[in-house]
KOLZARO-247232 format. One line per field, with one value per residue: y, x negated, z negated of N, C-alpha, C, CB in turn; residue number from 1; chain. Coordinates in nm, 4 decimals, always signed. Glycine has a CB too. Example, Ala and Ser with C-alpha at 12.3 -4.5 7.8 and 13.67 -1.06 7.14 Angstrom:
2
n.py: (-0.5690, -0.2250) $
n.px: (-1.3190, -1.2850) $
n.pz: (-0.7800, -0.7080) $
ca.py: (-0.4500, -0.1060) $
ca.px: (-1.2300, -1.3670) $
ca.pz: (-0.7800, -0.7140) $
c.py: (-0.3300, +0.0030) $
c.px: (-1.3200, -1.2900) $
c.pz: (-0.7800, -0.7870) $
cb.py: (-0.4473, -0.0598) $
cb.px: (-1.1308, -1.4084) $
cb.pz: (-0.9046, -0.5725) $
mise: (1, 2) $
lumtor: (A, A) $
END
This chain:
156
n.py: (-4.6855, -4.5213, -4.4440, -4.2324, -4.0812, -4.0632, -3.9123, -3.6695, -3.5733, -3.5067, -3.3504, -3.1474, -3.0506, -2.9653, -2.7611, -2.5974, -2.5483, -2.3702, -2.2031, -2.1040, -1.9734, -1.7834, -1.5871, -1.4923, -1.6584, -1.7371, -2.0117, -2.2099, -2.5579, -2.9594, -3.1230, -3.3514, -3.5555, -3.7633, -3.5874, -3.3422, -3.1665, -3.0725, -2.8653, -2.5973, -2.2709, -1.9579, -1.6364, -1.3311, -1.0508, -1.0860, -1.2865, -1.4847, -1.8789, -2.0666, -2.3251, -2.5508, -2.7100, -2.8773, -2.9106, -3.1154, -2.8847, -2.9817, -2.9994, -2.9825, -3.1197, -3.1552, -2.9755, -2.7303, -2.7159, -2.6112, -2.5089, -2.7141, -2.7590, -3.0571, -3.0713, -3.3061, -3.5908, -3.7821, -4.0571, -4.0157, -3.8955, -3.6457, -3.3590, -3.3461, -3.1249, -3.0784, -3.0820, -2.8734, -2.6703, -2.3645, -2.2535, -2.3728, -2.4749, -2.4617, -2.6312, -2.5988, -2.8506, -2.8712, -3.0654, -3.0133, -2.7140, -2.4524, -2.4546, -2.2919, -2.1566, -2.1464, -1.9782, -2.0766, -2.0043, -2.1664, -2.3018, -2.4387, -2.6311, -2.9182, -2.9285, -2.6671, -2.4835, -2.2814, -2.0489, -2.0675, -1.8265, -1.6580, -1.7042, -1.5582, -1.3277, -1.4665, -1.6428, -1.6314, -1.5821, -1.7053, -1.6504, -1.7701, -1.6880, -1.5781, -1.2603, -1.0900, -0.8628, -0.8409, -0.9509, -0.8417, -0.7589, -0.4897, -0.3674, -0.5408, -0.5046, -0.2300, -0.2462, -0.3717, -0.1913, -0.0139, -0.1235, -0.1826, +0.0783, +0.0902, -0.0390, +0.1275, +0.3120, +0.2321, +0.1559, -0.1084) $
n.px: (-0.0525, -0.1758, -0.3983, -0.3062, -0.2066, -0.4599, -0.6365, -0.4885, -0.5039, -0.7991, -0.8362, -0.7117, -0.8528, -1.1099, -0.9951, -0.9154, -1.1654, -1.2709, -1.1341, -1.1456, -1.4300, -1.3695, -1.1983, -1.4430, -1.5628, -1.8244, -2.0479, -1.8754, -1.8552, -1.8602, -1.7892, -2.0541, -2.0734, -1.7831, -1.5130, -1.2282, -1.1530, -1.1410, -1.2772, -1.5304, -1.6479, -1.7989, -1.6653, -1.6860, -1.6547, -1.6333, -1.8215, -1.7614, -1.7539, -1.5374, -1.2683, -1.1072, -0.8318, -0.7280, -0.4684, -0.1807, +0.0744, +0.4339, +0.7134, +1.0228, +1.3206, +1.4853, +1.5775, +1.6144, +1.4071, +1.1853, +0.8812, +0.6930, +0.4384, +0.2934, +0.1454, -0.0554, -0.2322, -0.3880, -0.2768, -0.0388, -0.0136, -0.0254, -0.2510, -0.4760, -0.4798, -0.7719, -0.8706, -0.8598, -0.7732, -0.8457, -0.7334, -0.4526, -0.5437, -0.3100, -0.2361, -0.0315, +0.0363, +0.1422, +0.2459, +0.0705, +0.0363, -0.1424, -0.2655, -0.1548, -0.2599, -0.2281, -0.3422, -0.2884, -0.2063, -0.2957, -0.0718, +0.0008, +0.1870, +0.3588, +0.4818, +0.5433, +0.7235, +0.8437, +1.0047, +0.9507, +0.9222, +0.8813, +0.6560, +0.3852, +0.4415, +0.4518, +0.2462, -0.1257, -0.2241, -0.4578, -0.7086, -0.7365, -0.9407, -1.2574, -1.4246, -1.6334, -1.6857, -1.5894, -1.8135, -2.0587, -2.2680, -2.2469, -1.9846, -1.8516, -1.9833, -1.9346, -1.6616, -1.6043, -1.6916, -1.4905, -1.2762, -1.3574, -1.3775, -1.0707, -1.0103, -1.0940, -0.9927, -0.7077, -0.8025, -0.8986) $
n.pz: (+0.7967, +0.5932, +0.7088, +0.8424, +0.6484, +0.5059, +0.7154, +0.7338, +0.5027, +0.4830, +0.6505, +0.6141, +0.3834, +0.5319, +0.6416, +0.4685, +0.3836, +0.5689, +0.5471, +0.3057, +0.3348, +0.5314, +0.4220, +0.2568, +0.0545, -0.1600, -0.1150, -0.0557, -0.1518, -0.2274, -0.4726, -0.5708, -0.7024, -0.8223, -0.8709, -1.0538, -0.8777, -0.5486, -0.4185, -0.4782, -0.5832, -0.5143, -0.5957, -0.4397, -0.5048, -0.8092, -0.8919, -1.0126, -1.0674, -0.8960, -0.8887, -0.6918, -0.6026, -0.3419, -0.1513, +0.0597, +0.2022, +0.1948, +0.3837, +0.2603, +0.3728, +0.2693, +0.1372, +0.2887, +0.4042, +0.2199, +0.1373, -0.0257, -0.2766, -0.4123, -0.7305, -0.8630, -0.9091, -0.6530, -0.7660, -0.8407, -1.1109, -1.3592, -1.3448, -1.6493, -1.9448, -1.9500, -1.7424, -1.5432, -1.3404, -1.0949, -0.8801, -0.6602, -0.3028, -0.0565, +0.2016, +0.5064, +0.7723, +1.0304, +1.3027, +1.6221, +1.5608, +1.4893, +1.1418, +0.8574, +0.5598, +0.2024, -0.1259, -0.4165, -0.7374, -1.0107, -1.2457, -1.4390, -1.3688, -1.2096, -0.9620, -0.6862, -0.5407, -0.2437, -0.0255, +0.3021, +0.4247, +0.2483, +0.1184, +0.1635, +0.0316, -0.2214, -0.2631, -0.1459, +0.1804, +0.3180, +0.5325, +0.8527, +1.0549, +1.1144, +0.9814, +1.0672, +0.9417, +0.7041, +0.5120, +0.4958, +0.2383, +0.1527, +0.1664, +0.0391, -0.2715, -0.2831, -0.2883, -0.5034, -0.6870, -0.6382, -0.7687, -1.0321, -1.1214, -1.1022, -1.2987, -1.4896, -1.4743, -1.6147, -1.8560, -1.8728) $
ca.py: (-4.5576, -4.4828, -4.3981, -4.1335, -3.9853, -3.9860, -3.8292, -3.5470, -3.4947, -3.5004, -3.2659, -3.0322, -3.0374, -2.9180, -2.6654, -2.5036, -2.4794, -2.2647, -2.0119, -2.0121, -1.9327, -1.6512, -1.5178, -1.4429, -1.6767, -1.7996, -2.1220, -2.3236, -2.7117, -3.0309, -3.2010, -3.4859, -3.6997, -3.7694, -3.4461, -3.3308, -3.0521, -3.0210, -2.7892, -2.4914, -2.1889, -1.8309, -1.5778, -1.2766, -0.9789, -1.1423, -1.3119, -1.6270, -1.9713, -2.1110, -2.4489, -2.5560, -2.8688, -2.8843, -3.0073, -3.0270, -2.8620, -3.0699, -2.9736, -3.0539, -3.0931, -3.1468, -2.8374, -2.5909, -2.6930, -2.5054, -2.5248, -2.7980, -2.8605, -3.1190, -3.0645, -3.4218, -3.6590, -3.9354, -4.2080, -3.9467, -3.8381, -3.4913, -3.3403, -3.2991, -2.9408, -3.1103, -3.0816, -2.7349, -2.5697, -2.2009, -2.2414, -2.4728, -2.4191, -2.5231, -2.6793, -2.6120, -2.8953, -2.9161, -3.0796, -2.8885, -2.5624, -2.3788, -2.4373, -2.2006, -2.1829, -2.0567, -1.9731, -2.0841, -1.9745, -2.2941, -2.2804, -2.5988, -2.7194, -2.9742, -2.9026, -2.5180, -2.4256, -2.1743, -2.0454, -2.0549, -1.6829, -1.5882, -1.7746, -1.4348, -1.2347, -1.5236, -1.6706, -1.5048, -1.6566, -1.7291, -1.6202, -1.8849, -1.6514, -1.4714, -1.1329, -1.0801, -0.7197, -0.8323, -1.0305, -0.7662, -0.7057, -0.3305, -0.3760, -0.6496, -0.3931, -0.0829, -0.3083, -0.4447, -0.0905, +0.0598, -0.2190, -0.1166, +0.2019, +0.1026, -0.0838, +0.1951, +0.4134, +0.2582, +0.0701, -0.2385) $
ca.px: (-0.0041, -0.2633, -0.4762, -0.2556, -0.2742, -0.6225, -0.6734, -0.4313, -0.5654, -0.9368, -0.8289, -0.6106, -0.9734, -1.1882, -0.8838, -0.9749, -1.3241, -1.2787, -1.0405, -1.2431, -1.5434, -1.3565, -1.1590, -1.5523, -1.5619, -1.9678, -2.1217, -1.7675, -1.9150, -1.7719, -1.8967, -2.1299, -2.0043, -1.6363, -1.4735, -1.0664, -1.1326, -1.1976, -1.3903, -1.6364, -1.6836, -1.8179, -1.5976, -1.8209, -1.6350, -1.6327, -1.9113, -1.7471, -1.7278, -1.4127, -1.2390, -0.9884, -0.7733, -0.6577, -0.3098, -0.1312, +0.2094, +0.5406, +0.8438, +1.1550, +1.3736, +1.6817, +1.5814, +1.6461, +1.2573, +1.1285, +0.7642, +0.6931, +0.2956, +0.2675, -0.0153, -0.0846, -0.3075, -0.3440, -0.1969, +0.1165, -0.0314, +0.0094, -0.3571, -0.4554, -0.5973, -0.8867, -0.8775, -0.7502, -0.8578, -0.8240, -0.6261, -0.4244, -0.5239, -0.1986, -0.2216, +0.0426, +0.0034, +0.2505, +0.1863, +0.0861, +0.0439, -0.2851, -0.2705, -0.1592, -0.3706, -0.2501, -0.3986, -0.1960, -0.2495, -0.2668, +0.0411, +0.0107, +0.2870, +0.3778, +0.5555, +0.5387, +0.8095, +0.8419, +1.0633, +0.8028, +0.9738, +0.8529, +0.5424, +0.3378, +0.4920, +0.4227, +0.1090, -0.1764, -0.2451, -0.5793, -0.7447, -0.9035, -0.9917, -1.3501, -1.4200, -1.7837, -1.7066, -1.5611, -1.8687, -2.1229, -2.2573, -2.2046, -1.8504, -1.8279, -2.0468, -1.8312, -1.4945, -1.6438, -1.6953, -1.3173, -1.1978, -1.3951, -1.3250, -0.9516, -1.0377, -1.2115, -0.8556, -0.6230, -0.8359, -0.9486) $
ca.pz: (+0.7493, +0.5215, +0.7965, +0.8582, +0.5249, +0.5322, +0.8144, +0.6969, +0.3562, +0.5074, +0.7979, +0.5194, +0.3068, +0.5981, +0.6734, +0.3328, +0.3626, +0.6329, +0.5047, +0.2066, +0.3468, +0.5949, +0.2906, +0.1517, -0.1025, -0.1116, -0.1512, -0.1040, -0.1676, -0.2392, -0.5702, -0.5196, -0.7805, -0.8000, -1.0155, -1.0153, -0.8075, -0.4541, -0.3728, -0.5959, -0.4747, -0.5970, -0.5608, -0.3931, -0.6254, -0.9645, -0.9622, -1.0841, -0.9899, -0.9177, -0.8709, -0.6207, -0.5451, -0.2131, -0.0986, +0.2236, +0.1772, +0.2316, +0.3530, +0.2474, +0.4889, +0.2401, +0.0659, +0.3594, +0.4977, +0.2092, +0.1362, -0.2044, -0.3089, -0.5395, -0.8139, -0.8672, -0.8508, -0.5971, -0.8307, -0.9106, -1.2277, -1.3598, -1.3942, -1.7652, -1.9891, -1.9337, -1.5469, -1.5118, -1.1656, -1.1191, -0.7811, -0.5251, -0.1697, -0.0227, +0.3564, +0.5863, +0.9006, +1.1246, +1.4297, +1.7283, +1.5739, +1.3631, +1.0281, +0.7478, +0.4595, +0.0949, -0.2166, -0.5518, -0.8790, -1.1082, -1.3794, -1.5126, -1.3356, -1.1033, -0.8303, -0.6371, -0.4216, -0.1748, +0.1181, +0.4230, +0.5004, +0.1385, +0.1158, +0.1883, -0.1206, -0.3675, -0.2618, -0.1013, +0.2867, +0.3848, +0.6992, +0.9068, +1.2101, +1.0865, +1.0390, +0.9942, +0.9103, +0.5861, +0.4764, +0.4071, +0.0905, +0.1262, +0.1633, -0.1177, -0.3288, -0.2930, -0.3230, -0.6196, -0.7478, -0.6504, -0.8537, -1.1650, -1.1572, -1.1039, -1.4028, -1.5999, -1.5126, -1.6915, -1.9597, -1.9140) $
c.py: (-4.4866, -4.4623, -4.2685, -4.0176, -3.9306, -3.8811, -3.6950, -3.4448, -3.4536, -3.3456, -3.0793, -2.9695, -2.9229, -2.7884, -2.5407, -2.4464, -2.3741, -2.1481, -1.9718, -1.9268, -1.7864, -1.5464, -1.4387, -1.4738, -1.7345, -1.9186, -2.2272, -2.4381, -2.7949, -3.0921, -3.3097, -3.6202, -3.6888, -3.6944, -3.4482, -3.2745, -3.0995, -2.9252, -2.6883, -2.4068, -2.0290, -1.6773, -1.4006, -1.0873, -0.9939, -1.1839, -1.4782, -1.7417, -2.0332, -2.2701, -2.4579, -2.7004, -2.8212, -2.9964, -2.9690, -3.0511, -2.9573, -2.9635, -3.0365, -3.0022, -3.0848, -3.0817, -2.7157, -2.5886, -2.5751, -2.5966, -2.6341, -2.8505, -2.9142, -3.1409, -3.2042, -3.4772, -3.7828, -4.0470, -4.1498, -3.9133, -3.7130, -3.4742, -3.2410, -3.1302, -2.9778, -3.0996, -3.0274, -2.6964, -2.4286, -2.1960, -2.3803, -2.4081, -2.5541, -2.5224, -2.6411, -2.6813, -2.9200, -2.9485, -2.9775, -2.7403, -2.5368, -2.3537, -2.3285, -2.2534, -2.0888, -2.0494, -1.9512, -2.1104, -2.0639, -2.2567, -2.3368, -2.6403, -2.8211, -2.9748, -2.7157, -2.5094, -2.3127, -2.1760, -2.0290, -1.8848, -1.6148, -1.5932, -1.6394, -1.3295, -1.3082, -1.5710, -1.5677, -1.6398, -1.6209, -1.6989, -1.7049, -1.8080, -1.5599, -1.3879, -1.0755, -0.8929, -0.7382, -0.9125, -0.9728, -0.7316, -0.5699, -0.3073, -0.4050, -0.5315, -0.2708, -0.1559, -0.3321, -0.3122, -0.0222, -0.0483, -0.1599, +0.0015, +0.2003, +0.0721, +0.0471, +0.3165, +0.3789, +0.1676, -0.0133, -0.2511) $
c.px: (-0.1079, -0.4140, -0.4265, -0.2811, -0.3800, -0.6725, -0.6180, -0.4953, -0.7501, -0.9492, -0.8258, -0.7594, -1.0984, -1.1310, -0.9301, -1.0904, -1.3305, -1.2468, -1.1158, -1.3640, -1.5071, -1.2971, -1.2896, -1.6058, -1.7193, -1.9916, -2.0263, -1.8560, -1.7939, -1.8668, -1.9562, -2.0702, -1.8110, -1.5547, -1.2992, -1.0319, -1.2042, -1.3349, -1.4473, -1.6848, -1.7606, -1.7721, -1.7090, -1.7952, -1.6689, -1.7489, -1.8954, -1.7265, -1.5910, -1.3769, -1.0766, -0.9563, -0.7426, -0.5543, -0.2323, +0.0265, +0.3068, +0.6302, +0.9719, +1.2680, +1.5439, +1.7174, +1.5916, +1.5182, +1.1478, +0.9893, +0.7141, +0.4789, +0.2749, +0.1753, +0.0259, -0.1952, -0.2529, -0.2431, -0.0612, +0.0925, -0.0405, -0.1794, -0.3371, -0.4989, -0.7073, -0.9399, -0.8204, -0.8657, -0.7645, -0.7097, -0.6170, -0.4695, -0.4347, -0.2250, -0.1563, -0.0134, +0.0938, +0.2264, +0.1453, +0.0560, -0.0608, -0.1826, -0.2563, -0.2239, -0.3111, -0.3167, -0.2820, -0.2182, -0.2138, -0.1985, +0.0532, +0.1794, +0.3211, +0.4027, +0.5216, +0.6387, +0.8652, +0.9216, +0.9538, +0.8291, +0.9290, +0.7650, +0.4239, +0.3382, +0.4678, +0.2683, +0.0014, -0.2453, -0.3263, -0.6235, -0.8046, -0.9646, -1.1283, -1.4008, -1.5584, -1.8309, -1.7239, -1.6837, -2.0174, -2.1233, -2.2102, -2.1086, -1.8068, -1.8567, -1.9611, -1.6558, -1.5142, -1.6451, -1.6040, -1.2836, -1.2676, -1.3685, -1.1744, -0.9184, -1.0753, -1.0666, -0.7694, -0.7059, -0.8610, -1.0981) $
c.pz: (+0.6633, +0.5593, +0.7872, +0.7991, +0.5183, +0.6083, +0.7825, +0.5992, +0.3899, +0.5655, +0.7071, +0.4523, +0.3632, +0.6100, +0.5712, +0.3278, +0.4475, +0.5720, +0.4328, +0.2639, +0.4421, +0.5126, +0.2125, +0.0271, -0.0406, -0.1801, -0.1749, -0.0833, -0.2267, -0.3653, -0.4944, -0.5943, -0.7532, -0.9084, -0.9527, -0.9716, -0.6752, -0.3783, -0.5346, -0.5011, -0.5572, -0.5124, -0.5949, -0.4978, -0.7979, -1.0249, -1.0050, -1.0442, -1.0300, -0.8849, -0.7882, -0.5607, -0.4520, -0.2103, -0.0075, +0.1486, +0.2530, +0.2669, +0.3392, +0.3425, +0.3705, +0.1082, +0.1367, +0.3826, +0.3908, +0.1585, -0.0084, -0.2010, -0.4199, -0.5966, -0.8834, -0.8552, -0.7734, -0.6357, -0.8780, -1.0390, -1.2343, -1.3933, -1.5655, -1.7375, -1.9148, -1.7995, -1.4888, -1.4044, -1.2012, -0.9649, -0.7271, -0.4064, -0.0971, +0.1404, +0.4810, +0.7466, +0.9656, +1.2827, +1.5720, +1.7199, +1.4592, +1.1982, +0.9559, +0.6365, +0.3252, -0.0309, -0.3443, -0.6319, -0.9827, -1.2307, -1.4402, -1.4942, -1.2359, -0.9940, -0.8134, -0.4933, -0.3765, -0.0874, +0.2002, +0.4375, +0.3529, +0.0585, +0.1500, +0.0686, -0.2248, -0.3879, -0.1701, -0.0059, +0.2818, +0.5352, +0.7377, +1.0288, +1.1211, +1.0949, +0.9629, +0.9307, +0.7750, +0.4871, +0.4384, +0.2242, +0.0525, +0.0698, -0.0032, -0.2395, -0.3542, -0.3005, -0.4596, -0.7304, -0.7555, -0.7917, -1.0118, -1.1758, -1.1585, -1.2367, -1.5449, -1.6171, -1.6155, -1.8479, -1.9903, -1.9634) $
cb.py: (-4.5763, -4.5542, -4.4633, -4.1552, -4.0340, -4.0633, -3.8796, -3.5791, -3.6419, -3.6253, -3.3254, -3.1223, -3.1873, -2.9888, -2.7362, -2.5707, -2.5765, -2.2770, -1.9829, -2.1082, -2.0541, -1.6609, -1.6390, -1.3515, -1.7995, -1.7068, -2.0975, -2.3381, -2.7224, -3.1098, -3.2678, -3.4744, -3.6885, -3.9169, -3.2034, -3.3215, -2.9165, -2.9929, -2.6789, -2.5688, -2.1629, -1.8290, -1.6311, -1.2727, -0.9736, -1.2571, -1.2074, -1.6339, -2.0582, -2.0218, -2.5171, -2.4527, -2.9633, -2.9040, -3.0226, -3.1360, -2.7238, -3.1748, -2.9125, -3.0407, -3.2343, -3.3221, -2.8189, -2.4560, -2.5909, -2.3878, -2.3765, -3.0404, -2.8006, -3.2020, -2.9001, -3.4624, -3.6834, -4.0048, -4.2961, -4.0515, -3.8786, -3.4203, -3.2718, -3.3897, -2.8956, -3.2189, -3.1781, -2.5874, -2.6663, -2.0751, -2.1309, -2.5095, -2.3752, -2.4472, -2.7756, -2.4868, -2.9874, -2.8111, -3.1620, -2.8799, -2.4873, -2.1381, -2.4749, -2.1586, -2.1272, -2.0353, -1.8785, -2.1346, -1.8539, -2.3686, -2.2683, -2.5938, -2.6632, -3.0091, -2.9556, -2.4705, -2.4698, -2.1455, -1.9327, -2.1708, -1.6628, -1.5888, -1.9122, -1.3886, -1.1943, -1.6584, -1.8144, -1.3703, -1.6672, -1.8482, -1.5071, -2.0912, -1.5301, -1.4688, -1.0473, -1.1401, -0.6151, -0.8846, -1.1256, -0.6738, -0.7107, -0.2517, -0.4946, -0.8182, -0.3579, +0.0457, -0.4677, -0.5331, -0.0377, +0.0199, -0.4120, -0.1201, +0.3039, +0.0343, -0.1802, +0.2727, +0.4267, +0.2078, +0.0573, -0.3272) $
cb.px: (+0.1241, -0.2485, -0.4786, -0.1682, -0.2910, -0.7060, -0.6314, -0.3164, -0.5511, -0.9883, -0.6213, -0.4624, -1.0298, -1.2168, -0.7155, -0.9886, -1.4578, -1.2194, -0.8764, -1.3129, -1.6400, -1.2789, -1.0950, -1.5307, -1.4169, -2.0948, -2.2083, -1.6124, -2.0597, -1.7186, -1.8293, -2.3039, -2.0516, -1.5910, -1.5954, -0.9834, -1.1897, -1.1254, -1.3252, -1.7869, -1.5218, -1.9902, -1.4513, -1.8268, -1.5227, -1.5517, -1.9091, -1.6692, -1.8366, -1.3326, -1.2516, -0.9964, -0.6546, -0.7576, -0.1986, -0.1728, +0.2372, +0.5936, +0.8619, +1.2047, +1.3356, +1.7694, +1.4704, +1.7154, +1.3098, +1.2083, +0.7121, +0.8653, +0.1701, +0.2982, -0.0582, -0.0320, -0.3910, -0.4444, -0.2885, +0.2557, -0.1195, +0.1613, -0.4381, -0.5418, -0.6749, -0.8971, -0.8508, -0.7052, -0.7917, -1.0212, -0.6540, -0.2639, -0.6893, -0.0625, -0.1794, +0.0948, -0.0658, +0.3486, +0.2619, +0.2090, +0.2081, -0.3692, -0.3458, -0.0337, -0.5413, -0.1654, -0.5015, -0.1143, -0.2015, -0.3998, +0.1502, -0.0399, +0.3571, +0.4104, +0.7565, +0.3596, +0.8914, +0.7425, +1.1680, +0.8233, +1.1809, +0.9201, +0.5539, +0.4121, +0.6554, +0.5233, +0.1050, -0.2734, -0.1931, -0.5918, -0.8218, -0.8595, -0.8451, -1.3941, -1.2669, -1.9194, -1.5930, -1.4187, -1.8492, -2.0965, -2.3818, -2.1837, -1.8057, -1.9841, -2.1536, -1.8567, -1.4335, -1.8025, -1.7664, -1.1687, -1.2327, -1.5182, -1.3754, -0.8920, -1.1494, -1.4279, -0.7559, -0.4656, -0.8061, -0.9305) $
cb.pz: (+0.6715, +0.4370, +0.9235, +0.8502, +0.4207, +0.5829, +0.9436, +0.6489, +0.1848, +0.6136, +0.9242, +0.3650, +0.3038, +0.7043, +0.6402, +0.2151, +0.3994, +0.7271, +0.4137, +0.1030, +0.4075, +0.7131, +0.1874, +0.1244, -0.2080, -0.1379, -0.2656, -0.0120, -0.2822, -0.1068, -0.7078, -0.5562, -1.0064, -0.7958, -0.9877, -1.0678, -0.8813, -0.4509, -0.2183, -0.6917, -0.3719, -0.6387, -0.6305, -0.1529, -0.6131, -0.9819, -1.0685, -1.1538, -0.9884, -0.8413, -1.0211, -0.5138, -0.6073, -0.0998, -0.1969, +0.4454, +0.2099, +0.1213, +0.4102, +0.1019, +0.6427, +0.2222, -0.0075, +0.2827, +0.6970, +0.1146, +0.1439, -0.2031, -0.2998, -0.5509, -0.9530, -0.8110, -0.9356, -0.6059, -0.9883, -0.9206, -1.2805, -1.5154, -1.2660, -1.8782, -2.1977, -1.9799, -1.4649, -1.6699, -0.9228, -1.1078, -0.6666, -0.4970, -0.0887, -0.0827, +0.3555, +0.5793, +0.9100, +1.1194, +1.4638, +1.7578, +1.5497, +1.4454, +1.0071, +0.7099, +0.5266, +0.0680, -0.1885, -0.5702, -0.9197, -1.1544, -1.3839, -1.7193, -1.3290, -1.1100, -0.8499, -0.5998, -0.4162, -0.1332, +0.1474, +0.6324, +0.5652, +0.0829, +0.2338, +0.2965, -0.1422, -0.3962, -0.2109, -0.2183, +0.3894, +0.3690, +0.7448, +0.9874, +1.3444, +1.0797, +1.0085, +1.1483, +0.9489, +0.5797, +0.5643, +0.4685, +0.0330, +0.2250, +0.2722, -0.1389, -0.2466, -0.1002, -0.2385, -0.5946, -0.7231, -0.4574, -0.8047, -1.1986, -1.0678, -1.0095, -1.3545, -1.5131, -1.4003, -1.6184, -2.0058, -1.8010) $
mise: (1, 2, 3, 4, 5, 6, 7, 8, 9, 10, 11, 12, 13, 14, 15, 16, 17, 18, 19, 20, 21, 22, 23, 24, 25, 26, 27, 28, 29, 30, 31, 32, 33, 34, 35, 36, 37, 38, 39, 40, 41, 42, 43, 44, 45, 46, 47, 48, 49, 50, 51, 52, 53, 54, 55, 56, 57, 58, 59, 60, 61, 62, 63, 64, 65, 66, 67, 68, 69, 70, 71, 72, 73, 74, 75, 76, 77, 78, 79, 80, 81, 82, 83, 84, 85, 86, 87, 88, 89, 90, 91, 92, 93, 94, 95, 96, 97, 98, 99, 100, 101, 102, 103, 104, 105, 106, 107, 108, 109, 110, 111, 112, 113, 114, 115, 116, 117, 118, 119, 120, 121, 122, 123, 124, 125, 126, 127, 128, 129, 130, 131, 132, 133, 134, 135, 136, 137, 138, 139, 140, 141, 142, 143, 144, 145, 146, 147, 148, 149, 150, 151, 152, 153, 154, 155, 156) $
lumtor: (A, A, A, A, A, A, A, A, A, A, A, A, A, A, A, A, A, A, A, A, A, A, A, A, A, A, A, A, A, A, A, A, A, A, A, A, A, A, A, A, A, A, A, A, A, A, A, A, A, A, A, A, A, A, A, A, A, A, A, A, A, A, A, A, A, A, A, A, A, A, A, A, A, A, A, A, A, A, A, A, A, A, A, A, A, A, A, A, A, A, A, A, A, A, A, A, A, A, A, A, A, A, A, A, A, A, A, A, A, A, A, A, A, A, A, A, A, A, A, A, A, A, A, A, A, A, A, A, A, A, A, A, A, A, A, A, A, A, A, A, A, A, A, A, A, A, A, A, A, A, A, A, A, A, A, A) $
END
């Protein structure tokens, strides 16, 4: 059985790197040494580097199938302050069918549950299909510049 797993959580891992990298995030990597995050990435607006656990979503079946990712570690421990990530990228594998991919905003809480039908409005899905339009600097550049000026409207 613990083949199984593996194979899931490996599969779920790779799953991520994609989206990230079609989402536009640059330079997703995997640490070299053994850290509490997944992946590191630099997010191509901001500027900043980010940190992301990966976890393949569950469902509960005797919750009405709704969506549960448990921020954990391996051994069932809660991750400390000390080993705060900036997001979950949440898995969805269900046999047979292309992977969903979301992005969830670390609360320092354990558990995250979602309706799959409402999973769209809370988290923010990942694209794994690539769209080399969106991957210009130009783009990035002049998005990067609405946003400050959206910024510069009301006062930040």
């Amino acid at each position: 059985m613990a083949y199984i797993t593996e194979t899931v959580g490996v599969y779920s891992e790779l799953i991520a790197e994609a989206a990230l990298m079609a989402a536009g995030y640059v330079g997703v990597a995997r640490p070299t040494t053994r850290e509490y995050y997944d992946l590191i990435a630099t997010d191509r607006i901001s500027g900043k580097d980010v940190k992301f656990q990966v976890k393949t979503l569950k469902r509960r079946e005797d919750r009405g199938d709704n969506l549960v990712l448990f921020a954990k570690k391996g051994d069932g421990t809660c991750y400390t302050s000390d080993e705060a990530i900036d997001y979950y990228v949440g898995v969805l594998v269900d046999d047979g069918i292309t992977p969903r991919v979301f992005l969830i905003e670390n609360r320092g809480i354990s558990e995250y549950w979602m309706k799959e039908e409402r999973a769209q409005e809370r988290w923010i899905e990942l694209p794994l299909a690539l769209d080399r339009g969106t991957l210009t600097d130009e783009i990035v550049q002049s998005t990067a510049l609405e946003i400050d000026k959206e910024f510069r409207k009301v006062g930040v």
